[in-house]
C-alpha positions as CSV (number, residue, x, y, z in Angstrom):
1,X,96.5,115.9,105.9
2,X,98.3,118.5,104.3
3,X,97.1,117.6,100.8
4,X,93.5,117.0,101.9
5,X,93.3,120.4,103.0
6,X,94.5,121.8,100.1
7,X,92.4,120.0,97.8
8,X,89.1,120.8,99.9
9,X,89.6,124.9,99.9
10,X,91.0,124.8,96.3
11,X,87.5,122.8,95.4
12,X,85.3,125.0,97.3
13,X,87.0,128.1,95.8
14,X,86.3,127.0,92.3
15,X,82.6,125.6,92.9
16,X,81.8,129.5,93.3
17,X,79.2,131.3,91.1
18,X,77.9,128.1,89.6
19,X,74.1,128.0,88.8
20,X,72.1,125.7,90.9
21,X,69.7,122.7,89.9
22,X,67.3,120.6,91.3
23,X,67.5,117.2,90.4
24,X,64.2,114.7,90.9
25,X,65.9,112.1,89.2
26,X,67.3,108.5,91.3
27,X,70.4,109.5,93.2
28,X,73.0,106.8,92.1
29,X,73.5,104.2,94.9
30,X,76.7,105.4,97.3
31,X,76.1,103.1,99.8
32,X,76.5,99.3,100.4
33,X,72.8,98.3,101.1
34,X,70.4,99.8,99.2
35,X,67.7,99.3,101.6
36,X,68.8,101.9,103.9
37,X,69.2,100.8,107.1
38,X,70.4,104.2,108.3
39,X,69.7,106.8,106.5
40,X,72.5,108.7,105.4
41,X,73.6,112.5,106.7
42,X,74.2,113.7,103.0
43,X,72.5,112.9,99.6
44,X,73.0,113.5,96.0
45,X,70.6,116.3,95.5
46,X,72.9,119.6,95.5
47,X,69.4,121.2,95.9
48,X,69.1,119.6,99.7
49,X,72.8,120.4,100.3
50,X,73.0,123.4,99.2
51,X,76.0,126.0,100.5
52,X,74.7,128.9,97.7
53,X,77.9,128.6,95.8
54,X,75.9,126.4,93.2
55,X,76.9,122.9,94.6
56,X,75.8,120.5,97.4
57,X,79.2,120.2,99.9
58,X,78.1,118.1,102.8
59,X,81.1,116.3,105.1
60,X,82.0,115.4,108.6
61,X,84.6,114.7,111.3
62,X,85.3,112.0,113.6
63,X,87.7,111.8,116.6
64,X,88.0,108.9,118.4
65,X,90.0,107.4,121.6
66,X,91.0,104.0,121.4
67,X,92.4,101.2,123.9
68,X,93.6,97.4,123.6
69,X,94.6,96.2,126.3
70,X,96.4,93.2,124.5
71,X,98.5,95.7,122.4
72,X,99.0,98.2,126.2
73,X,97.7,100.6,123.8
74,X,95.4,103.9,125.0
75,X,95.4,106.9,122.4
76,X,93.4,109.4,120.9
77,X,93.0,109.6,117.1
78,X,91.9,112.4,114.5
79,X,90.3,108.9,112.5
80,X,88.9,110.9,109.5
81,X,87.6,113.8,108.2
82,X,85.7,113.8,105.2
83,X,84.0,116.7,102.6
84,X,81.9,115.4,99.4
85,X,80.6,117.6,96.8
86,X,78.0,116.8,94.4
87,X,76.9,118.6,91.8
88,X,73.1,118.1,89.8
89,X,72.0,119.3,85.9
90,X,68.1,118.5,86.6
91,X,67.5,115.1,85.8
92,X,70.6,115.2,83.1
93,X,73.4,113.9,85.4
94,X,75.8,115.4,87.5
95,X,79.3,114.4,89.4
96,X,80.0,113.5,92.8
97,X,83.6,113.8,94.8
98,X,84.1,112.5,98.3
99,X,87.8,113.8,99.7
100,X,89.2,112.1,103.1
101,X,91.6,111.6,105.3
102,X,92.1,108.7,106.9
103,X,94.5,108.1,110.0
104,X,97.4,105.6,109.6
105,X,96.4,106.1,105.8
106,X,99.6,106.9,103.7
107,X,98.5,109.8,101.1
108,X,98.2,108.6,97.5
109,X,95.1,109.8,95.1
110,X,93.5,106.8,96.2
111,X,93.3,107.5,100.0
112,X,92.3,110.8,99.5
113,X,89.5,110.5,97.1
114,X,87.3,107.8,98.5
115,X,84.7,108.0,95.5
116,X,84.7,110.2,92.5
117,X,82.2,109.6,89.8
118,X,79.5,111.1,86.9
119,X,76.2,109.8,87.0
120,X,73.9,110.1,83.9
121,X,70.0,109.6,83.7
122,X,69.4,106.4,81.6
123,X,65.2,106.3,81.4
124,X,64.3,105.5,85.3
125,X,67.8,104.1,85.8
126,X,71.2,105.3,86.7
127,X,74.6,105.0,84.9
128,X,77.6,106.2,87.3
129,X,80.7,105.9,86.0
130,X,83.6,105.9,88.4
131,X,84.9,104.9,91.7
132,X,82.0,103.9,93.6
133,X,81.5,102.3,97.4
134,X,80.4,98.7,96.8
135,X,76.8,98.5,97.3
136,X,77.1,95.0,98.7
137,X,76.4,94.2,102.7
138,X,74.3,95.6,105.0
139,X,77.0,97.7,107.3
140,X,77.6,101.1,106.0
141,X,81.1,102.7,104.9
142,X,81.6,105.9,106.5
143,X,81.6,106.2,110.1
144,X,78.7,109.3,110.5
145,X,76.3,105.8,108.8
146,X,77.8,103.6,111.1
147,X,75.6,102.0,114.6
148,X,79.2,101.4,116.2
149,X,83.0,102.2,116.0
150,X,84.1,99.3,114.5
151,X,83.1,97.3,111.7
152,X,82.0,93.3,112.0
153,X,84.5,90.7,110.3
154,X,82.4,90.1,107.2
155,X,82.4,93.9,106.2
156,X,86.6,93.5,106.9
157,X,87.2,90.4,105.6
158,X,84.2,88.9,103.2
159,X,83.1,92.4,101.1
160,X,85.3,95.0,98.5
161,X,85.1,98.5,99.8
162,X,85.1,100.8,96.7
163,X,85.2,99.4,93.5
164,X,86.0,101.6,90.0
165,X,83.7,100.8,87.1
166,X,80.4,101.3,85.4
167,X,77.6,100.5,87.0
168,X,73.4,101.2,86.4
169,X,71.2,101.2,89.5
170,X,67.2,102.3,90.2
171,X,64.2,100.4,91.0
172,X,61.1,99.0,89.5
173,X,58.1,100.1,91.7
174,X,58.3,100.1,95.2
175,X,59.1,96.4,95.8
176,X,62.4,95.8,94.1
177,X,65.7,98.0,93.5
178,X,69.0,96.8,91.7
179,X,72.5,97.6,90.8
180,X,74.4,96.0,88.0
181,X,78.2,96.8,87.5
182,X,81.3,95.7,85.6
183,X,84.8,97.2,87.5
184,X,88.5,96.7,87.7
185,X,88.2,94.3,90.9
186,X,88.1,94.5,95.1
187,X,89.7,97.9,95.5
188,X,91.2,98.6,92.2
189,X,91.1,101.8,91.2
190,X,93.5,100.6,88.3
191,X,93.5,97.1,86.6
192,X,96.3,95.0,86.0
193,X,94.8,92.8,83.6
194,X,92.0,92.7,80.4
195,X,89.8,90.7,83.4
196,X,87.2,92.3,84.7
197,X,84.7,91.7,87.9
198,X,81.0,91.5,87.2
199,X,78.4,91.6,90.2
200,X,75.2,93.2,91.3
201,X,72.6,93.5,94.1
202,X,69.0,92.5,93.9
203,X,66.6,94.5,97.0
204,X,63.4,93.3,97.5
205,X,60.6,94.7,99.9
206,X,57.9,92.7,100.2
207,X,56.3,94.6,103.2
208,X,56.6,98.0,104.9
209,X,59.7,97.9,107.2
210,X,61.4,94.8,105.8
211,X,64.3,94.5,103.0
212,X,65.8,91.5,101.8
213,X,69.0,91.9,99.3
214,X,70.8,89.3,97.4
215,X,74.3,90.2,96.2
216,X,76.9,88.8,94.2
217,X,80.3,89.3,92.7
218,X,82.8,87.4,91.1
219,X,86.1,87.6,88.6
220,X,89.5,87.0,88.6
221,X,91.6,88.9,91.4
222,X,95.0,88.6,92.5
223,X,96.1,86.0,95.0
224,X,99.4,84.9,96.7
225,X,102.6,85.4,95.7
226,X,105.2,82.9,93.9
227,X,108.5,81.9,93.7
228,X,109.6,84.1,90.4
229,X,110.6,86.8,89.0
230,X,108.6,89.0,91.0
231,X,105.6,91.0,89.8
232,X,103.0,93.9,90.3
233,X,101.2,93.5,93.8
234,X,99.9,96.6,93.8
235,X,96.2,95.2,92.9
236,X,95.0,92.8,95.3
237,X,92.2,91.1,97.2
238,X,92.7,92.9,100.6
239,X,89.0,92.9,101.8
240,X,88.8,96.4,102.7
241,X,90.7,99.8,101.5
242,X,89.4,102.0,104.1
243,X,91.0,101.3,107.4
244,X,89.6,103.9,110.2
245,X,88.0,100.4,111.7
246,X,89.8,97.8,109.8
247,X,90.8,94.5,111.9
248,X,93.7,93.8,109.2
249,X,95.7,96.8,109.6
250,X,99.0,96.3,111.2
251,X,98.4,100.0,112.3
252,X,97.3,99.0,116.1
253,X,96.0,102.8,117.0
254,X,93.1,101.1,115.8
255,X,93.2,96.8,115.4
256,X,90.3,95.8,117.8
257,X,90.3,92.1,116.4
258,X,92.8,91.6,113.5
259,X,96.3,89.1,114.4
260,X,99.3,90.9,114.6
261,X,100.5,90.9,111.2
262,X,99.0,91.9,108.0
263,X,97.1,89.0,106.6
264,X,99.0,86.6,103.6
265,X,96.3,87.5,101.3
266,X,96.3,90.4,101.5
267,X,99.0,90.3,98.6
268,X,101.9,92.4,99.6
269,X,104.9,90.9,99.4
270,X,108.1,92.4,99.5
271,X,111.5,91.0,97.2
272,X,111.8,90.8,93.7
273,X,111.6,86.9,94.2
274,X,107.5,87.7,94.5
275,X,105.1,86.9,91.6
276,X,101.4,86.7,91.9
277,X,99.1,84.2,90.6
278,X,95.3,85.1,89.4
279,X,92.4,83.1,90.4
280,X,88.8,83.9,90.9
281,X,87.2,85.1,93.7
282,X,83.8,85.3,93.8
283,X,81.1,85.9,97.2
284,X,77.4,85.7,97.6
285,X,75.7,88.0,100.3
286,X,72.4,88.2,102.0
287,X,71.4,91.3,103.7
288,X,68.0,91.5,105.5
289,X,67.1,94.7,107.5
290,X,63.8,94.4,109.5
291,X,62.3,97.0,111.3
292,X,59.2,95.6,113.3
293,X,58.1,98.4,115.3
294,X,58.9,101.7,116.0
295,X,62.3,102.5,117.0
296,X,64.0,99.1,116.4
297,X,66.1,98.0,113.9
298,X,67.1,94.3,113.4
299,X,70.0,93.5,110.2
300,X,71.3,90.2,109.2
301,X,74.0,89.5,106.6
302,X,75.4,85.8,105.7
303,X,78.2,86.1,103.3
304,X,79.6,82.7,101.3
305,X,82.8,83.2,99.5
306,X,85.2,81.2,97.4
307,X,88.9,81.9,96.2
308,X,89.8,79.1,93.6
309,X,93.1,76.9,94.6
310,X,94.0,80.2,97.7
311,X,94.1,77.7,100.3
312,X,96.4,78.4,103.0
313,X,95.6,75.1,104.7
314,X,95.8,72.5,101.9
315,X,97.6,74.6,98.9
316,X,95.9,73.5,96.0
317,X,92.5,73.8,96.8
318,X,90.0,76.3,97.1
319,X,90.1,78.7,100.4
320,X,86.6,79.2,101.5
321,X,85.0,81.2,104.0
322,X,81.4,81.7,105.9
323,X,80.3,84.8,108.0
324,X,77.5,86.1,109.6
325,X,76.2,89.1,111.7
326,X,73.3,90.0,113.6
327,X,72.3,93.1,114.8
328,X,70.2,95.0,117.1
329,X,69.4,98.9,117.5
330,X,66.9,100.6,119.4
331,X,66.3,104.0,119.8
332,X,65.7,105.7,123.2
333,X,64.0,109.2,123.3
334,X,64.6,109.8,119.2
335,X,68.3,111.0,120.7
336,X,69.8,107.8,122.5
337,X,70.6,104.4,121.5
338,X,72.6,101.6,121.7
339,X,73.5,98.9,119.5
340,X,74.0,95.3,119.8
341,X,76.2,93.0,117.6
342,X,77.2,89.3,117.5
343,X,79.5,88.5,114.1
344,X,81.1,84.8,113.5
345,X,83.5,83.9,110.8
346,X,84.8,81.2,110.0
347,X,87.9,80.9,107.9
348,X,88.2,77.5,106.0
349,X,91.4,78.1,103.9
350,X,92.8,80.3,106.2
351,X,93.3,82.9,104.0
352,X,91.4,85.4,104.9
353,X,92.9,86.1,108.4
354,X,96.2,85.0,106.8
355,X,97.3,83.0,109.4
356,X,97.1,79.5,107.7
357,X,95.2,77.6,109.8
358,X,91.3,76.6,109.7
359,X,89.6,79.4,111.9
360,X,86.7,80.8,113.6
361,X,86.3,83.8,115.2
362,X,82.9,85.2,117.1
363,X,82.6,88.4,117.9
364,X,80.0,90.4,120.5
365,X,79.8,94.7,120.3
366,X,77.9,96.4,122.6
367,X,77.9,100.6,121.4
368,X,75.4,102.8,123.2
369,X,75.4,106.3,121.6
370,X,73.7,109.7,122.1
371,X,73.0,112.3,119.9
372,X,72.8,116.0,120.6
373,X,72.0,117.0,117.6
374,X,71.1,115.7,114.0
375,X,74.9,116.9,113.4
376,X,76.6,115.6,116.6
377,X,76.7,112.4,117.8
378,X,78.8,110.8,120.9
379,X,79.4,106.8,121.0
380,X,81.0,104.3,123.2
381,X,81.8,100.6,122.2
382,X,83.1,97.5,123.7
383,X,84.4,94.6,121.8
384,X,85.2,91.1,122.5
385,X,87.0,88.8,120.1
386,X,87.7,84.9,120.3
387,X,89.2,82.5,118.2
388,X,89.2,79.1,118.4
389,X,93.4,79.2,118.0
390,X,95.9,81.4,119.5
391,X,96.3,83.7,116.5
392,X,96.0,86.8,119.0
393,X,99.3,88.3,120.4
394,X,100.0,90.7,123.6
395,X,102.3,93.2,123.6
396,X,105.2,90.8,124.8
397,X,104.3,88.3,121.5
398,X,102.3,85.9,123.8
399,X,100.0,84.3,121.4
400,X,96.3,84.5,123.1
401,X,92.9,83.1,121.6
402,X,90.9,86.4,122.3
403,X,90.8,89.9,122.1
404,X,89.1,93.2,123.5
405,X,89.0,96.8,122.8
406,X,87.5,99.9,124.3
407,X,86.4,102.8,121.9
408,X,84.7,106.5,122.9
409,X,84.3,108.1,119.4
410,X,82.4,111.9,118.3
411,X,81.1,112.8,114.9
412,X,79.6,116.0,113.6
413,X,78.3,116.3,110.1
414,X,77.4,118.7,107.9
């Protein structure tokens, strides 16, 4: 926390007495689904965010209490604060910087800076250049975008969180939008081999108030470890590098439906006997988001994915995995709401939840929430897990086949 702070005064004191620009060219896409769904609290205009120091710096807070009763665990958190500054040369380009902390997060330059790219203005597209949240799935990153405290299984265990890389992004007309990008891999800020991931995401809107997106990524990422001489585990396939939700963390203040222990494939491995073996991972994604009258919101996302000869359940073959979520939000009064979520996945190769065995899990969140302002918001959630095995444990190491969690969180932005 300590070395977020100092980083956020020292880059507000040296954003002062720069020259402001408006920018009307295509903001680079930030955010997983292009579509939208919620429209996010800052945007990459330093015009529309400006503090008169020359630069946009837009942020928030969020504190949260937590309980599980399978874990006998009730706490309050400080589960991340957040400031982003963007800057804009007209239609030129410009540079964007989001800083964090995250709790349970050890600090490393990858924690603390969530994203941190230059854009450029290529014609009516985009070039950004950078580390750069995967714009892949229909839940959002951050929690001030977020319909709920948690996040469903596919956004935790099917999708990359950031990913470092080129990519070019914009739209043709008012029907289709795209991102194209070539990176390191899922959560690689620095690669560990000449292989590189390719993927992109293909929006089309073919009426007012509906979205459909087609996603898809795939390339060789690192995958269990090996009898041998041991080896770099540092880059890995871990779904997800931001944890203030995360259901794989083996950080409890905030597990509301990961097992006990960090997942196998997650890739960390500890003894110099470890080596890891590359194979390729690749996942396709649908995101719809349908709004069919005022005030509602519907999302779906089905996510396929494949990790060549990871099986945990037959070693040798490929571990595979389907998930799904539905959602529902309506709003009440343009200042409450609540939220409604189913999420299944199934686990094939058992690799995903890391617990070897073929598994599904279903999920059901229930999040009312009520905002007092466009800056602060209040939200409650409830969330019920079951499995179809007893990969659950109480606090006594009872293995169990479900899960629940009770969540109260508070955001302001600005």
């Amino acid at each position: 926390m300590k070395r977020f702070m100092m980083m956020a005064l020292a880059a507000i004191f040296l954003l002062q007495g720069a020259p402001v620009f408006a920018s009307d060219h295509p903001a680079p896409a930030d955010e997983r689904a292009a579509s939208g769904h919620e429209a996010p609290a800052e945007t990459h205009s330093s015009a529309s965010a400006d503090t008169g120091l020359g630069f946009g710096i837009t942020g928030f807070l969020e504190t949260a209490y937590h309980n599980v009763p399978n874990h006998d665990e009730s706490t309050f958190l400080l589960e991340q604060a957040e400031l982003d500054i963007t800057k804009d040369v007209g239609d030129i380009g410009g540079f964007r910087i989001d800083l964090q902390h995250l709790v349970g997060e050890e600090t490393n330059g990858d924690n603390v800076l969530e994203q941190g790219y230059v854009w450029v203005g290529v014609g009516p597209a985009v070039l950004s250049f950078g580390k750069f949240n995967a714009p892949i799935g229909w839940e959002l990153l951050d929690p001030n975008e977020m319909l709920q405290f948690s996040h469903a299984m596919v956004f935790d265990y099917g999708l990359p969180t950031n990913l470092t890389g080129a990519m070019v992004s914009g739209s043709a007309g008012d029907m289709i939008d795209y991102s194209v990008y070539v990176v390191n891999g899922w959560d690689n800020n620095g690669d560990d081999n000449t292989d590189k991931t390719f993927g992109g995401r293909l929006g089309v809107t073919p009426m007012e108030g509906l979205n459909i997106g087609f996603s898809f990524i795939s390339g060789n990422e690192n995958g269990f470890a090996t009898e041998g001489s041991g080896g770099d585990t540092s880059h890995d396939s871990t779904p997800a590098e931001d944890t203030s939700s995360d259901t794989t963390t083996t950080d409890t203040s905030h597990d509301t439906a990961g097992a006990a222990e960090e997942p196998v494939a997650s890739g960390h491995f500890t003894g110099a006997s470890a080596s890891v073996t590359t194979a390729k991972l690749t996942v396709f994604d649908v995101d719809v988001t349908y709004e069919p009258m005022e005030h509602l919101t519907i999302g779906f996302e089905l996510n396929i994915g494949t990790f060549d000869g990871q099986s945990l359940v037959t070693p040798g073959d490929d571990a595979k995995w389907t998930g799904f979520l539905l959602v529902g939000h309506y709003v009440f009064a343009n200042h409450m709401g609540v939220t409604l979520r189913y999420d299944s996945f199934h686990d094939e190769g058992g690799a995903r939840f890391g617990n070897a065995v073929d598994e599904t899990r279903n999920s059901f969140t229930i999040a009312p929430l009520y905002h007092m302002s466009h800056e602060l918001e209040f939200l409650a959630e409830y969330r019920q897990t079951t499995s179809n095995e007893n990969t659950f444990h109480d606090k006594d190491g009872n293995s169990k086949d479900s899960e629940s969690s009770l969540a109260f969180k508070m955001v302001y932005q600005f």
